[in-house]
Phi, psi and omega in degrees: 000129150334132189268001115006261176305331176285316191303306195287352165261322176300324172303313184305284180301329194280339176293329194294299167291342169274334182307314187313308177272350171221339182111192191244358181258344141289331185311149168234133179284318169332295166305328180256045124255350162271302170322331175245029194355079173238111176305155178296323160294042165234322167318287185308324178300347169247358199213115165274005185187155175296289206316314187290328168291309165314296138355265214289002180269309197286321219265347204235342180269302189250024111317259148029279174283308155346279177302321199290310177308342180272316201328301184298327163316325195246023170242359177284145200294358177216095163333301140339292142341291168322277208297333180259331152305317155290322148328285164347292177280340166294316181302292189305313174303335180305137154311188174254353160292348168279282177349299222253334150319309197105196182231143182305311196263333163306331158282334124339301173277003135304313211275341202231015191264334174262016184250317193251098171317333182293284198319327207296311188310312176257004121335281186340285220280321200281302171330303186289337191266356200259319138350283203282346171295317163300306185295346169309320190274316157316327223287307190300359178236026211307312200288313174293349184285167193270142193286011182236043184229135179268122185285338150330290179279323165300321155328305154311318183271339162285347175252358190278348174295315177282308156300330164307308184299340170260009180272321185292333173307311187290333172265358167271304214061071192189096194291339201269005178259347192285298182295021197258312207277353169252033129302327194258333179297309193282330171331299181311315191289329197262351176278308184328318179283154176291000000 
């Protein structure tokens, strides 16, 4: 790797993190030029803009990272399964800076899908593909699921469920309200079956 290419991923993780902890209208490039002890014509040569640096956080950092936490789930040989283990194991591990924190990219996407249309777009887009990785994986087990369930919409109410419960953790501060509803979740997911 370049240092080049190094300078523009430390920008990159250190924006990720500051988005995190403040948010993307709070972040100050003032910080994330101290933090990565850079001048701003080193910024700008890779970000012509915050909004753009926002971007490349969401598409290259909490996308990603995002998806790769479902993967083993929704590659377990019983999806169903998969998936409320990993509920399951997310509720228990979680810290208490996630609790009071958030989810990076559910908090990226509160805060900026009604302000910004780029942003709102790539949500979007992340959102349906991350749909469709899930209805794949139901799909393989299609014959054991009960035959009046839309794999669509259920997918969607598993993850809009799953961003509630971390939405409702982060404004309670109460991890233990986080695990009573992905209790009830996976109840719901294992009801999938016939």
């Amino acid at each position: 790797m370049s240092d080049a290419e190094k300078t523009r991923l430390n920008i990159l993780t250190v924006a990720a993190d500051e988005i995190h902890q403040h948010g993307f209208k709070a972040t100050s490039l003032s910080v994330i030029l101290e933090r990565c002890a850079i001048s701003k014509g080193a910024l700008y040569y890779h970000f012509t803009s915050k909004l753009e640096l926002g971007y490349a956080v969401f598409e290259e950092i909490y996308v990603p990272m995002f998806l790769e936490t479902w993967q083993p789930a929704l590659a377990h040989d019983d999806p169903i399964e998969g998936l409320c283990e990993f509920f399951t194991a997310m509720a228990s591990e979680m810290n208490c800076s996630e609790v009071v924190c958030g989810c990076p990219l559910n908090n990226l996407c509160e805060e900026m899908a009604n302000v910004d249309e780029g942003f709102r777009l790539r949500i979007l887009a992340m959102q349906e593909k991350l749909n469709a990785l899930i209805v794949a994986s139901l799909a393989r087990i299609q014959s054991q699921l009960r035959a009046d369930i839309e794999l669509s919409q259920v997918a969607y109410f598993i993850v809009a469920t799953f961003h509630g419960s971390t939405t409702l953790s982060k404004s309670a501060r109460n991890k233990e309200l986080f695990q009573k509803v992905i209790i009830e979740l996976c109840r719901y997911i294992r009801a999938l079956k016939k």
